[in-house]
C-alpha positions as CSV (number, residue, x, y, z in Angstrom):
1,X,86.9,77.7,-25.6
2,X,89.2,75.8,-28.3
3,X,90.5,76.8,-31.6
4,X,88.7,75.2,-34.5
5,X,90.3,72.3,-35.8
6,X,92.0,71.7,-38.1
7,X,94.4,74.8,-37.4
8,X,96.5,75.1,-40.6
9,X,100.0,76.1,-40.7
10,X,102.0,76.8,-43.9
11,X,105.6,74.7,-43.3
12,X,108.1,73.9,-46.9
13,X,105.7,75.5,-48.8
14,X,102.6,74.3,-48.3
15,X,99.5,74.0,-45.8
16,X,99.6,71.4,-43.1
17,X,96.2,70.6,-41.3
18,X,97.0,70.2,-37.9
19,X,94.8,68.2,-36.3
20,X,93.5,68.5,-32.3
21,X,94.5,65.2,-31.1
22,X,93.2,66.5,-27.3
23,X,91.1,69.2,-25.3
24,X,92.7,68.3,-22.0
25,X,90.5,70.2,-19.4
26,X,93.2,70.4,-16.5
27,X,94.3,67.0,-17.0
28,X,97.9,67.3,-18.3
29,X,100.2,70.6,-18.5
30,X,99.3,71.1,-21.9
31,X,95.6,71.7,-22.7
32,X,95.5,71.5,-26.4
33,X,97.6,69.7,-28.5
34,X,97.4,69.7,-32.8
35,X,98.7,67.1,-34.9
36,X,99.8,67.2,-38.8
37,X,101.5,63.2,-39.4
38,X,102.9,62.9,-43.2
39,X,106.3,62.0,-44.6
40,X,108.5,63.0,-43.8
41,X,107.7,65.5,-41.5
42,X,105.6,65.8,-38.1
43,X,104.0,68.6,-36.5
44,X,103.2,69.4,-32.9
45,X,101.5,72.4,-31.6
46,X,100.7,72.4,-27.8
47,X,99.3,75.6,-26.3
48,X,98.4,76.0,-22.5
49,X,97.4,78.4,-20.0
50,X,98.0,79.0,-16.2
51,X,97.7,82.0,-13.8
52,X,101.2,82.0,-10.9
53,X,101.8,84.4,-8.1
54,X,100.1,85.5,-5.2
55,X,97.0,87.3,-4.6
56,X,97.9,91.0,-5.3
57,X,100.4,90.2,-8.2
58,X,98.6,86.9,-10.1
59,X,100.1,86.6,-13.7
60,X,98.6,84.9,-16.6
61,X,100.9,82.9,-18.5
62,X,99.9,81.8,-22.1
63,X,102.4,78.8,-24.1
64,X,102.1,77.7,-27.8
65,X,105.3,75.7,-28.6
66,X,105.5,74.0,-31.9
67,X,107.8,71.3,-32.8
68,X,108.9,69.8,-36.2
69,X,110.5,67.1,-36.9
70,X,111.8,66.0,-40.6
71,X,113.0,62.1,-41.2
72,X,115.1,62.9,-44.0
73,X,116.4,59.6,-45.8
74,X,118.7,57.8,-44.1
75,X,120.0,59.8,-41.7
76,X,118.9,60.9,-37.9
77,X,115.4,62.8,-37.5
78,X,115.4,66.6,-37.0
79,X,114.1,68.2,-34.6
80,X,112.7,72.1,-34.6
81,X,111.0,74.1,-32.1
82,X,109.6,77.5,-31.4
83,X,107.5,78.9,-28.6
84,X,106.1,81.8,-27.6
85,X,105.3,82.7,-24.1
86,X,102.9,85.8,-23.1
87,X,102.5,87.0,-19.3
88,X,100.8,89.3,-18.0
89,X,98.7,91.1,-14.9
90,X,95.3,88.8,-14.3
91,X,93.8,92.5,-13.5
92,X,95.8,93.8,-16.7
93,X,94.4,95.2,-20.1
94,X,94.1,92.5,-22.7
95,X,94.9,95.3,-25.3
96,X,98.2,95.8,-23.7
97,X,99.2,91.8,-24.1
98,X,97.7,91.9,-27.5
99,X,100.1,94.5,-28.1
100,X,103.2,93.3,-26.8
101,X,103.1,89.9,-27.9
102,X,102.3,91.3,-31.6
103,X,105.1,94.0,-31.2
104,X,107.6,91.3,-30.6
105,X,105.8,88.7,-33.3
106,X,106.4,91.2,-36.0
107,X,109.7,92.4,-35.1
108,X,111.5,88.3,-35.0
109,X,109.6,88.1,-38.6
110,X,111.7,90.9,-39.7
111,X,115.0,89.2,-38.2
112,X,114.4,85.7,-38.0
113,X,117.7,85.0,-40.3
114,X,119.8,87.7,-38.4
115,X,118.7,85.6,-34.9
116,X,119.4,82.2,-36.0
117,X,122.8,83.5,-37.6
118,X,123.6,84.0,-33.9
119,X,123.1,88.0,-34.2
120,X,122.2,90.3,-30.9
């Protein structure tokens, strides 16, 4: 299953359509990558999947990381990145990683300032 393409993101104030520039069945770590190219500012969303552990404890792991990077005028690109990393049981409740990861989503939206200010 893939994500319908574009996927759009909204980045400075307006929509970017990030294109899937490939649907890598196994071949490379990540298995989807999207694309948004414009000045002067790239987008890159990568998300991948992958099960570790042994038999009686397998986890799921699932990996979006986007990374932007501005060319401002003249001086050095620069870069951003966020991820976001969900594990959990193979045998577990989806519900229960739905949960979590949207507990933890919505509370960094309410202190995304206070974090990159360096607070704990």
């Amino acid at each position: 299953m893939a994500f319908t393409s574009p996927i759009q993101l909204t980045l400075h104030g307006a929509t970017r359509d990030l294109v899937r520039i490939n649907q890598d069945n196994y071949g490379s770590y990540w298995r989807a990558k999207y694309e948004y190219t414009g000045t002067p500012v790239e987008v890159l969303l990568k998300i991948t999947h992958s099960k570790e552990g042994k038999s009686s404890a397998v986890m799921e792991r699932h990996i979006v990381d986007i990374t932007v990077t501005e060319y401002p005028t003249g001086a050095d690109p620069l870069v951003y990145q966020c991820y976001t990393h969900i594990r959990q049981p193979l045998k577990g409740l989806v519900a229960r990683g739905v949960e979590l990861a949207g507990s933890i989503t919505s509370w960094i939206d309410s202190k995304e300032a206070e974090l990159i200010d360096w607070e704990n």
